[in-house]
DRENKOLRO-765040 format. One record per residue (C-alpha): residue number from 1; x, y, z. Coordinates in steps of 0.1 Angstrom, whole numbers, plus 5000, padded with zeros to 4 digits. Layout:
DRENKOLRO-765040
resi = NUM, east = X, north = Y, up = Z
...
//
This chain:
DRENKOLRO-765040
resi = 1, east = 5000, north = 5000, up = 5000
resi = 2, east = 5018, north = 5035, up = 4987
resi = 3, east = 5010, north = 5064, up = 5014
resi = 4, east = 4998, north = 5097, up = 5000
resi = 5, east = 5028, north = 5118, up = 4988
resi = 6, east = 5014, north = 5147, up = 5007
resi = 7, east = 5006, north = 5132, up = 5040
resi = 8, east = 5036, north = 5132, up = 5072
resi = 9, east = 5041, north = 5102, up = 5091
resi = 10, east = 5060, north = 5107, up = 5123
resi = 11, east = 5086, north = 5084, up = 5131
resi = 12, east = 5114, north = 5084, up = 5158
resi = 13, east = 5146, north = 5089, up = 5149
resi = 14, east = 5163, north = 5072, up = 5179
resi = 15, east = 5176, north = 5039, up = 5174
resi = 16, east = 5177, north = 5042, up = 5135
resi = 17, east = 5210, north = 5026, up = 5120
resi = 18, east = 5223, north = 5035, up = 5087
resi = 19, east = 5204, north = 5007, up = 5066
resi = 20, east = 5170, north = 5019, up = 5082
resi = 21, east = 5179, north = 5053, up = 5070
resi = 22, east = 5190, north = 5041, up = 5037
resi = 23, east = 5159, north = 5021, up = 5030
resi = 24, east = 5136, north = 5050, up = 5038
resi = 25, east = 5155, north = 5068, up = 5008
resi = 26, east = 5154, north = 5041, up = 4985
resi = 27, east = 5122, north = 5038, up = 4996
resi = 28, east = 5111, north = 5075, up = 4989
resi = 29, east = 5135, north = 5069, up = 4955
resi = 30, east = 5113, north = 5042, up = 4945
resi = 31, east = 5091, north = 5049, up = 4915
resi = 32, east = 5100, north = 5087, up = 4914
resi = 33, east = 5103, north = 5097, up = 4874
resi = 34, east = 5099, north = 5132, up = 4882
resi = 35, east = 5109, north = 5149, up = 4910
resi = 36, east = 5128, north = 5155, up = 4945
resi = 37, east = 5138, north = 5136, up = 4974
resi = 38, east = 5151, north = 5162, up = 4999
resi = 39, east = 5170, north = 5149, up = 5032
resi = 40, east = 5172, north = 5170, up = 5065
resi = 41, east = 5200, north = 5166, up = 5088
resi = 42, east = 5209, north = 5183, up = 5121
resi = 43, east = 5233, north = 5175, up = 5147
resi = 44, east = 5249, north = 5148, up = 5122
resi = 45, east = 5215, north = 5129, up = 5121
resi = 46, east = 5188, north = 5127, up = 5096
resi = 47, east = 5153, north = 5140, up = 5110
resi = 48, east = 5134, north = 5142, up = 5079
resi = 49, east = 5133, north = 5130, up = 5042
resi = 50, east = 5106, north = 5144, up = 5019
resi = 51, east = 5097, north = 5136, up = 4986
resi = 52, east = 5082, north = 5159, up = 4963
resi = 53, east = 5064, north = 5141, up = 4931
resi = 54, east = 5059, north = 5166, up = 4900
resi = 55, east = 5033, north = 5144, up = 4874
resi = 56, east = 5039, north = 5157, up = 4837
resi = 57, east = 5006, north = 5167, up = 4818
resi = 58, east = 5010, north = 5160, up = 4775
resi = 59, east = 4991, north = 5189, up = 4759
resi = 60, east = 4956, north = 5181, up = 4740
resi = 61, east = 4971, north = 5193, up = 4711
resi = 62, east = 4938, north = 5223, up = 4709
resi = 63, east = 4947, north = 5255, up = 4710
resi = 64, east = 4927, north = 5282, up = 4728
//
């Protein structure tokens, strides 16, 4: 089940290892044609990874 680009989840940072925090990038990587995956770090830790989808629309081909 994919979760809604533009909802949050909350999840604790504590106790993540690097392969935790790698999979939630690949995982926020995953299926992204067009777009941005932006990570957030402070104190040397990552506290947030966001993933901005852009969906390309092909013109009708009508003119106005």
């Amino acid at each position: 089940m994919e979760s809604n680009p533009m909802s949050a989840t909350l999840r604790s940072p504590e106790g993540q290892d690097e392969a935790s925090i790698l999979r939630e990038i690949r995982s926020a990587l995953n299926g992204l044609k067009f777009g941005s995956v932006e990570i957030t770090v402070h104190n040397g830790q990552v506290v947030q990874i966001e993933r901005k989808e852009k969906f390309r629309l092909q013109p009708t081909g009508k003119t106005a």
